[in-house]
VOVEX-340813 format. One line per field, with one value per atom (N, C-alpha, C): residue in one letter; chain; x, z, y; residue number from 1; atom name. Coordinates in Angstrom, 1 decimal. Each point is the difference from the previous one (the first is absolute). Layout:
// VOVEX-340813
resn	A,...
chain	A,...
X	X,...
Z	Z,...
Y	Y,...
resi	NUM,...
name	CA,...
This chain:
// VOVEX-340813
resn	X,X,X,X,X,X,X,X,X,X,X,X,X,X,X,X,X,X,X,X,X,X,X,X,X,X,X,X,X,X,X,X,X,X,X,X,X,X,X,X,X,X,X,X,X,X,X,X,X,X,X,X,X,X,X,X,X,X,X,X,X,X,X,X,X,X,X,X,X,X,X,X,X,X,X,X,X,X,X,X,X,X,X,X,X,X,X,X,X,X,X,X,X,X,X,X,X,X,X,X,X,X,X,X,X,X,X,X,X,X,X,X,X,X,X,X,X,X,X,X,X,X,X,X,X,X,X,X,X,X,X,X,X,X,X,X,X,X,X,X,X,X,X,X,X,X,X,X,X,X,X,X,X,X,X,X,X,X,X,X,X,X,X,X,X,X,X,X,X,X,X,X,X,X,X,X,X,X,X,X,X,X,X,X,X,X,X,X,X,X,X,X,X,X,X,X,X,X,X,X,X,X,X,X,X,X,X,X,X,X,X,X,X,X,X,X,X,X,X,X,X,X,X,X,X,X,X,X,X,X,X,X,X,X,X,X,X,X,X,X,X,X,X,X,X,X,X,X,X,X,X,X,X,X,X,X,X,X,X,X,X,X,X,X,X,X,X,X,X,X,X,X,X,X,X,X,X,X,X,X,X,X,X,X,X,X,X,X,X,X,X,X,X,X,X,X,X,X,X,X,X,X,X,X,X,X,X,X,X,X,X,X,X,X,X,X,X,X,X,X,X,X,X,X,X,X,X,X,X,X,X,X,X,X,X,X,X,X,X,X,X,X,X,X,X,X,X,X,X,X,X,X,X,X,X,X,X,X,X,X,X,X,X,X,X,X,X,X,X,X,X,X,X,X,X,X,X,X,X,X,X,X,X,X,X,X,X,X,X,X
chain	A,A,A,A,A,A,A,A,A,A,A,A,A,A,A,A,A,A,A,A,A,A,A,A,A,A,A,A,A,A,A,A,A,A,A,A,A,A,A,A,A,A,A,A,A,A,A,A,A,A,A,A,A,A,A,A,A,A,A,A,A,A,A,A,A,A,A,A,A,A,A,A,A,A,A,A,A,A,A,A,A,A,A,A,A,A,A,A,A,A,A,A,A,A,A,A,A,A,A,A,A,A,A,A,A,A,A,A,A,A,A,A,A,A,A,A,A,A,A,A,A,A,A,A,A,A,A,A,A,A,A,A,A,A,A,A,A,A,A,A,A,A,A,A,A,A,A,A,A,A,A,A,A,A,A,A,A,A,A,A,A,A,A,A,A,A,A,A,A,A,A,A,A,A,A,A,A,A,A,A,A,A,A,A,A,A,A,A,A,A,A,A,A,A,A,A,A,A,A,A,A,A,A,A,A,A,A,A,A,A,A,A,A,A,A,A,A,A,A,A,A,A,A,A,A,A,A,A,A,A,A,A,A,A,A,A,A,A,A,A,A,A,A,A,A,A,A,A,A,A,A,A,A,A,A,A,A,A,A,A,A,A,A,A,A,A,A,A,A,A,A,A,A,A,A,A,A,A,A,A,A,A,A,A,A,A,A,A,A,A,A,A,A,A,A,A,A,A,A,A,A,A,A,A,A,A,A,A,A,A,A,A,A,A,A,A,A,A,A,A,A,A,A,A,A,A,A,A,A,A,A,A,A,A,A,A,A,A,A,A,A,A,A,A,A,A,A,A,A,A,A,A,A,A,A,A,A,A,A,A,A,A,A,A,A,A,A,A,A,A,A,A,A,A,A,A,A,A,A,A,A,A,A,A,A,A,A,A,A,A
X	0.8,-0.8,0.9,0.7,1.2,0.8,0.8,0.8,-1.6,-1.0,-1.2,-0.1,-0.1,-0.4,1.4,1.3,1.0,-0.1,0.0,-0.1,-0.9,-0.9,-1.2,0.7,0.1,0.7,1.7,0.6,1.1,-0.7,-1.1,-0.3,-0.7,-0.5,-0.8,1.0,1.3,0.8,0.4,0.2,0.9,-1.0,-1.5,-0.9,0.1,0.1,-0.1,1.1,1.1,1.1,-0.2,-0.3,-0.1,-1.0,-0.8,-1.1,0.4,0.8,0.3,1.7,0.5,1.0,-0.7,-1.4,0.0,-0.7,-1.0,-0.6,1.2,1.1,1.0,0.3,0.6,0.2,-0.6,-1.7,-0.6,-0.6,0.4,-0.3,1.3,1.0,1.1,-0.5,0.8,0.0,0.3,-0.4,0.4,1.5,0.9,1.4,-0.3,0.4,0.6,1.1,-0.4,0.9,0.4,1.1,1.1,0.4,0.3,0.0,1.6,0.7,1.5,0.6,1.3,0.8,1.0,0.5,1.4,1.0,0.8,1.6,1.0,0.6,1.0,1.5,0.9,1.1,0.8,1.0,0.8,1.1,1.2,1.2,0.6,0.5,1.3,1.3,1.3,0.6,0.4,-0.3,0.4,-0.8,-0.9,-1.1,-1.6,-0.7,-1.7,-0.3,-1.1,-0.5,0.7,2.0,0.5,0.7,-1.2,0.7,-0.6,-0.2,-0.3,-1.0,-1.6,-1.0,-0.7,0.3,-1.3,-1.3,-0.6,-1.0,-0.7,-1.5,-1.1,-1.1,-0.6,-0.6,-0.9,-1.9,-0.5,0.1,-0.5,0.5,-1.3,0.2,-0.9,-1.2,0.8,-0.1,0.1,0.3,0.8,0.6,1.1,0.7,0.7,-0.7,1.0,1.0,1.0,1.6,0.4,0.4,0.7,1.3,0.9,1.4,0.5,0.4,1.1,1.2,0.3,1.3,0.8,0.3,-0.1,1.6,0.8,1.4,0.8,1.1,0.8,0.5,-0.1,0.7,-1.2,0.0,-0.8,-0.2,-0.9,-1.2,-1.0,0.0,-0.7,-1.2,-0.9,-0.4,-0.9,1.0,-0.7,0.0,-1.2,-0.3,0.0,1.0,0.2,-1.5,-0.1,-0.7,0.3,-0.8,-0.2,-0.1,0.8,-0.2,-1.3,-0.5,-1.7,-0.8,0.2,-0.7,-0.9,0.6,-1.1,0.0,1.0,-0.6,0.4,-0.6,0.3,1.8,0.3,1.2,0.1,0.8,-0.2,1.4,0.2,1.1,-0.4,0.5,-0.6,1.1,1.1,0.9,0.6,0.7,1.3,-1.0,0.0,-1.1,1.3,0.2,0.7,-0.3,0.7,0.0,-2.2,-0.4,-1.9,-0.7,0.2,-0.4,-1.0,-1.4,-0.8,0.0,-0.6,-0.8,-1.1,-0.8,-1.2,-0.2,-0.5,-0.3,-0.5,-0.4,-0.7,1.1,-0.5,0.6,-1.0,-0.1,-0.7,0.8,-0.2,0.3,-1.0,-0.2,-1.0,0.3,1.2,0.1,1.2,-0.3,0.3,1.5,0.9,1.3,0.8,1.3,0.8,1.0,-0.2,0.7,0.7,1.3,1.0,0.0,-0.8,0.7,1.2,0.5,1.3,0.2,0.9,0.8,0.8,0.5,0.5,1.6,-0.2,1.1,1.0,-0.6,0.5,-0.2,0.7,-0.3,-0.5,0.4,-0.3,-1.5,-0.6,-1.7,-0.5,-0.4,-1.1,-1.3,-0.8,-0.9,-0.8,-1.0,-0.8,-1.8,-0.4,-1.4,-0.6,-0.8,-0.7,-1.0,-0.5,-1.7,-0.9,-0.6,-1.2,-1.1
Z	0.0,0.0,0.0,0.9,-0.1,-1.1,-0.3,-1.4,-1.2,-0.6,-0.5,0.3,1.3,0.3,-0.9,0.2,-0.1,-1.7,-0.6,-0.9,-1.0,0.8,-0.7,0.3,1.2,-0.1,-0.5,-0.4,-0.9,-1.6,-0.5,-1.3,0.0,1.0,0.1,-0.2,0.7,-0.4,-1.2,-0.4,-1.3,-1.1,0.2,-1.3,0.2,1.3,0.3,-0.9,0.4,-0.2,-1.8,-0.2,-2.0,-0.4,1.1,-0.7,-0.3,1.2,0.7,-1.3,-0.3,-1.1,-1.6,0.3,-1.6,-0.1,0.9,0.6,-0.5,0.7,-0.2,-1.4,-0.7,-1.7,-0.6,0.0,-0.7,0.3,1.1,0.6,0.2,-0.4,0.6,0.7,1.4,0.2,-1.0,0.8,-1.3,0.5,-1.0,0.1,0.1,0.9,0.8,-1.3,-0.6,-0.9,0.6,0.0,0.7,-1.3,-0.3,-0.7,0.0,-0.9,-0.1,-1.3,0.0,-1.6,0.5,-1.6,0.3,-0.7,0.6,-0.2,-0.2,-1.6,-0.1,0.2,1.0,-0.1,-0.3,-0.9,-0.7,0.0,1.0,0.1,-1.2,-0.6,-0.9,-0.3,-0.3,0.2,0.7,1.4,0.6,0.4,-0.3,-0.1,-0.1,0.8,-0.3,-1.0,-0.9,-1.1,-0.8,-0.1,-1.3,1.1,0.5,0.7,1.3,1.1,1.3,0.2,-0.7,-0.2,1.2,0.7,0.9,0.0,0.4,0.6,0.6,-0.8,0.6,0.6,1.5,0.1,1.3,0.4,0.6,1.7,0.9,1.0,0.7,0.3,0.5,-1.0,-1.1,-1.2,0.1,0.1,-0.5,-1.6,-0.3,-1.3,-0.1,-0.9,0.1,-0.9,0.1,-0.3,0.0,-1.5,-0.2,0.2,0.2,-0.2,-0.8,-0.9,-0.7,-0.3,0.2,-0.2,-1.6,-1.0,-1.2,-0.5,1.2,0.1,0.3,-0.2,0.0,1.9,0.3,1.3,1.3,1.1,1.2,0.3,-0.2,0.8,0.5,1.1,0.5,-0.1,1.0,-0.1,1.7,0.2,1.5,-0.1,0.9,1.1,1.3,0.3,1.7,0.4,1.1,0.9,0.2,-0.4,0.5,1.1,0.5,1.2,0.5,-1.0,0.0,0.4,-0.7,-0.2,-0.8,-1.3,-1.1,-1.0,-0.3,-1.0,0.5,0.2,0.3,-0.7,0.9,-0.5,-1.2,-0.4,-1.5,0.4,-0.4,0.6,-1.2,-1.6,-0.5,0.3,1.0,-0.1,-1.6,0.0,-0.9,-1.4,-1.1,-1.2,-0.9,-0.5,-1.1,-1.2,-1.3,-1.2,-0.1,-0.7,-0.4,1.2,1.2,1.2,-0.1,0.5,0.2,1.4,0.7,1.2,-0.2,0.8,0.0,1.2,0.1,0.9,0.2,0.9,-0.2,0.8,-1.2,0.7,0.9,1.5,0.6,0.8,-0.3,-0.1,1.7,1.0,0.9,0.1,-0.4,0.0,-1.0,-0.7,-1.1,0.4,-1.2,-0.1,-0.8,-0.1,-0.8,0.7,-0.7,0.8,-0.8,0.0,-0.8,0.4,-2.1,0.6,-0.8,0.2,-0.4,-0.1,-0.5,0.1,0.9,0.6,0.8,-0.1,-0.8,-0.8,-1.0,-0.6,-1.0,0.4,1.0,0.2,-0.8,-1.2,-1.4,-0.5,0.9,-0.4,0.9,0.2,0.9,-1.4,0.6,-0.4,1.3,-0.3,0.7,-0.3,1.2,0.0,0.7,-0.7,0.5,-0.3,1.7,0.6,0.0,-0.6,0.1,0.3
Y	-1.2,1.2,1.3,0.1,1.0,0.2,-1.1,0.3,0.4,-0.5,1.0,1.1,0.6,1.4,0.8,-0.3,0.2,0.6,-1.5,0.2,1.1,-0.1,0.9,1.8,0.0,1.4,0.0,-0.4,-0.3,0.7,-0.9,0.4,1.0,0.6,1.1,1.5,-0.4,0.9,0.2,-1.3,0.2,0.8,-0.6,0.0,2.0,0.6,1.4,0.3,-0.3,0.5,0.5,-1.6,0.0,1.3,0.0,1.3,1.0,0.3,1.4,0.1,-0.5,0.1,-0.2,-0.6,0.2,1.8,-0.1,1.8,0.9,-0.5,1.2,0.0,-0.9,0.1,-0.1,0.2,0.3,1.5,0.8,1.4,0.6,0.3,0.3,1.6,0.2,1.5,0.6,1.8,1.2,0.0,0.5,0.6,1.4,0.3,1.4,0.6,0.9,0.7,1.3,0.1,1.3,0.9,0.8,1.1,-0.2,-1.3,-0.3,0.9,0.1,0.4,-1.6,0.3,-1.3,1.0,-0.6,0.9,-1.8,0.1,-1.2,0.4,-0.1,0.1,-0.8,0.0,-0.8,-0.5,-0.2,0.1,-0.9,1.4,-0.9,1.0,-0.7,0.9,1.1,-0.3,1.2,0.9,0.0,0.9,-0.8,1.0,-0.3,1.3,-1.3,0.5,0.7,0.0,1.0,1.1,0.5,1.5,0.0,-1.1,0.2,1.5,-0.2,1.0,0.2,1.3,0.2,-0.6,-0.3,-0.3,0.5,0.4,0.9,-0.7,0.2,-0.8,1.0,-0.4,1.2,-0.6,0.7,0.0,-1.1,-1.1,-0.7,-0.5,0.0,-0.9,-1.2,-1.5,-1.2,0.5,-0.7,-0.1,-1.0,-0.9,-1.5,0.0,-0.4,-0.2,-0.9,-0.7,-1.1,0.1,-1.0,0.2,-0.5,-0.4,-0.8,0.4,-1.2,-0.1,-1.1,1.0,-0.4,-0.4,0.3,-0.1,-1.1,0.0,-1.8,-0.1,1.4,0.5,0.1,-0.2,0.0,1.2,0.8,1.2,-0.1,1.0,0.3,1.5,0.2,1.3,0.1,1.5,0.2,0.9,0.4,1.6,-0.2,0.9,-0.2,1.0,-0.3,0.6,1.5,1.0,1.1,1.1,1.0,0.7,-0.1,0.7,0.4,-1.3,-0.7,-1.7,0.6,0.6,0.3,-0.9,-1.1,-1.2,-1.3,-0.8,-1.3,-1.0,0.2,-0.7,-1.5,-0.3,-0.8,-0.8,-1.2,-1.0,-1.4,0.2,-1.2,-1.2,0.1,-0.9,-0.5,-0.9,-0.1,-0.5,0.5,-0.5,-0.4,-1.6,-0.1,0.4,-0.5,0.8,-1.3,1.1,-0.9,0.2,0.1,0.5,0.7,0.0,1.0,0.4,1.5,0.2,0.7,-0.2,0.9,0.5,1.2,0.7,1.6,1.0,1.4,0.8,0.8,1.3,0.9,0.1,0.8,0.9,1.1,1.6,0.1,0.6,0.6,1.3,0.9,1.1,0.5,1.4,0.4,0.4,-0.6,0.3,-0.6,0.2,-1.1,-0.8,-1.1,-1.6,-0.1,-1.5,-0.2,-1.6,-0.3,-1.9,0.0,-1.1,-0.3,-1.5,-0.9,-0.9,0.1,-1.1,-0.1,-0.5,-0.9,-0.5,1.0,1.2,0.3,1.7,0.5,2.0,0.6,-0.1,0.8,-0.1,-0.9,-0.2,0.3,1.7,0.7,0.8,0.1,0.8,0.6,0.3,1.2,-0.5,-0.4,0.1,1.7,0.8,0.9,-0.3,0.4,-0.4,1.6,0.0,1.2,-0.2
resi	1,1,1,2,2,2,3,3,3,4,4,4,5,5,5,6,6,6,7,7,7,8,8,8,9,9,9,10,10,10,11,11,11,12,12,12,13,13,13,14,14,14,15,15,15,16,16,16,17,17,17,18,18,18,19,19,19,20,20,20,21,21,21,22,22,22,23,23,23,24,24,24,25,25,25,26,26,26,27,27,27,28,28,28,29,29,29,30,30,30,31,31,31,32,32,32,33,33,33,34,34,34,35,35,35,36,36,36,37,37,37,38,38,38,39,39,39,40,40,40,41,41,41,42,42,42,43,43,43,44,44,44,45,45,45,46,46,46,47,47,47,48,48,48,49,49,49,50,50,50,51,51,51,52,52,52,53,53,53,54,54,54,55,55,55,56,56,56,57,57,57,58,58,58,59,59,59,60,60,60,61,61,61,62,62,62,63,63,63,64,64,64,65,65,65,66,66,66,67,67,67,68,68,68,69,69,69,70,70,70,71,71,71,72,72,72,73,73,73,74,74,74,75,75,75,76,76,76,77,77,77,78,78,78,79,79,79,80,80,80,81,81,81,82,82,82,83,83,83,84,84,84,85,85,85,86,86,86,87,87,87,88,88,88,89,89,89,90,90,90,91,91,91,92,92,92,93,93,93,94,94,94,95,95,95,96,96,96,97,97,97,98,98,98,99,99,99,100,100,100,101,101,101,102,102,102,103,103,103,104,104,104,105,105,105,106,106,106,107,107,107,108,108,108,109,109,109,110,110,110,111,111,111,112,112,112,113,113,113,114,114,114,115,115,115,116,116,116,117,117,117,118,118,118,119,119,119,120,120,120,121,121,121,122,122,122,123,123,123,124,124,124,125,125,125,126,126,126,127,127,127,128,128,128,129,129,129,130,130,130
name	N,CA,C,N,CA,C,N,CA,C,N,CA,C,N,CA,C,N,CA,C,N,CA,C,N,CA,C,N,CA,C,N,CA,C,N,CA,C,N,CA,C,N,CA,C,N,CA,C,N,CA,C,N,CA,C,N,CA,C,N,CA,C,N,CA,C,N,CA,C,N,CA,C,N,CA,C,N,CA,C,N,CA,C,N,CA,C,N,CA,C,N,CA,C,N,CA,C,N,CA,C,N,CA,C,N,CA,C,N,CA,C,N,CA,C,N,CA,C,N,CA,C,N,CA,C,N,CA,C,N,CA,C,N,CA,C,N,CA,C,N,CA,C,N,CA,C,N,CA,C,N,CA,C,N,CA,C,N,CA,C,N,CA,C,N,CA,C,N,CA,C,N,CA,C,N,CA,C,N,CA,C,N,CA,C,N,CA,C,N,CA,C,N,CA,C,N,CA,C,N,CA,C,N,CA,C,N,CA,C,N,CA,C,N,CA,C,N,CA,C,N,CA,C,N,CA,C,N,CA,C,N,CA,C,N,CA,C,N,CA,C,N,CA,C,N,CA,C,N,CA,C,N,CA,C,N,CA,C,N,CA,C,N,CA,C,N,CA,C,N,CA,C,N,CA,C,N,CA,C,N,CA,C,N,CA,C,N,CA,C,N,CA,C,N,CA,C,N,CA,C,N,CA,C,N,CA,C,N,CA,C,N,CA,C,N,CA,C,N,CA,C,N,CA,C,N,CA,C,N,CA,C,N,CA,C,N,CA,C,N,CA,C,N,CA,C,N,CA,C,N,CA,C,N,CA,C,N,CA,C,N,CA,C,N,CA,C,N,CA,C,N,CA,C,N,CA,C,N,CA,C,N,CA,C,N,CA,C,N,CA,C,N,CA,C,N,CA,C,N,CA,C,N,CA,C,N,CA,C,N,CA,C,N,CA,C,N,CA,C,N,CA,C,N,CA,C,N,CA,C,N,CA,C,N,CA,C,N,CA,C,N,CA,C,N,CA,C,N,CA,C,N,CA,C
């Protein structure tokens, strides 16, 4: 009698479970859309995108930002942390040559930042937040 009761709530779960998963893939929630830009940065040669290009982006915006790394050589791309704490720091760690990162640039107060390579001095640019 016991292993029956058992059983019967064992399949009672499962038959839930199957519902409640098919409900979901046949209803998916809404996606939350954010008001994004994308920004692709490129390392090659020495440089992002050719000439290490500013970067304009609005103040409490998101702006998502690829990284690649298109080079035979190991780069990186960071932003340290700010006096102010006006943009969120950026750390994509070591990206070999085909490497992608993804990630946003959030700005909370207006100014100019500086990412860089870490590997290579010569690769700074300039994000300004307005």
């Amino acid at each position: 009698m016991r292993n029956n009761i058992i059983a019967i709530v064992a399949i009672s779960f499962l038959t839930m479970g199957a519902l409640w998963g098919i409900g979901n893939l046949l209803n998916p929630p809404p996606e939350v859309e954010l008001p994004v830009e994308d920004i692709l940065l490129i390392a090659q040669r020495s440089t992002f995108n050719g000439t290490n290009p500013d970067i304009h982006v609005a103040v409490n915006v998101p702006t998502k930002l690829v990284v690649r790394n298109d080079d035979v050589v190991t780069h990186d791309l960071r932003v340290d942390e700010a006096e102010n704490g006006g943009i969120t720091p950026i750390n994509t760690a070591p990206l070999r040559g085909g490497q992608d990162f993804l990630t946003a640039i959030v700005a909370a107060e207006p100014g100019t930042y500086e990412y860089y390579c870490w590997y290579h001095p010569e690769m700074r640019g300039r994000i300004i937040a307005q």
